[in-house]
C-alpha positions in Angstrom: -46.0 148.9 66.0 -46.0 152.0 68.2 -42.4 152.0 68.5 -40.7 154.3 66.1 -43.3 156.4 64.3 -42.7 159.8 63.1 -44.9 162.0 61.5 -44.1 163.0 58.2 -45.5 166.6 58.3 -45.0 167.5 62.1 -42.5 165.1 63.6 -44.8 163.9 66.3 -44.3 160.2 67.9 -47.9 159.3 68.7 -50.6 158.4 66.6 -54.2 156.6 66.7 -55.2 153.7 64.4 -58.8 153.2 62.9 -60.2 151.5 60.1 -62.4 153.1 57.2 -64.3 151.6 55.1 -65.4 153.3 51.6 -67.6 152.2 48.2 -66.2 151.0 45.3 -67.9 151.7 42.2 -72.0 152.6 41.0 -73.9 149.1 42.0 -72.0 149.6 46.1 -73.0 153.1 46.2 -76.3 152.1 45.4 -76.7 149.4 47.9 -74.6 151.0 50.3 -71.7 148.4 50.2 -68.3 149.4 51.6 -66.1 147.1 49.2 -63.4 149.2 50.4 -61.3 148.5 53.4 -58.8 151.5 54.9 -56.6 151.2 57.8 -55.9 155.0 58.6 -52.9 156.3 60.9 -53.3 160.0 62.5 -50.8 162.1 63.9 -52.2 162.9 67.4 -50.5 166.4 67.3 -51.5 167.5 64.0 -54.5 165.3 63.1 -52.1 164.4 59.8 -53.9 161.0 58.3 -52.5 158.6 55.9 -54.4 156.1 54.6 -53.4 152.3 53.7 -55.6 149.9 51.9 -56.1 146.6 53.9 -57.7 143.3 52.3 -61.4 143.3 52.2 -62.9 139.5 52.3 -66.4 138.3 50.2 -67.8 137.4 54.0 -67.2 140.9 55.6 -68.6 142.5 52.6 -72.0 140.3 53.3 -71.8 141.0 56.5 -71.6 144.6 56.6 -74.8 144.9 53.7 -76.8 142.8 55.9 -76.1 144.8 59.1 -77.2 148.1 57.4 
């Protein structure tokens, strides 16, 4: 996976992965619920981020409003 990127704004070659997670309509913001799953890429020379949506399972959801 590391093999091959290229930023699109800088042409750096190395990057950091993370995951973010994000509400998805009024009811989630107002139980704090992150419905929404991110997996972000950043340009390590430029901090440049692009964000791709990733599946977000029923059980994680549960999960994560229990934990908070």
């Amino acid at each position: 996976m590391r093999q091959g990127y290229l930023c699109p704004k800088c042409g750096g070659t190395s990057f950091e992965s993370s995951e973010m997670r994000a509400t998805g309509g009024f009811f989630t913001k107002i139980f704090n619920v992150q419905t929404k799953r991110f997996t972000t890429i950043s340009c390590r020379q430029c901090h440049f981020t692009e964000f791709y949506k990733a599946d977000s399972s029923t059980l994680g959801n549960i999960f994560d409003f229990l934990a908070d």
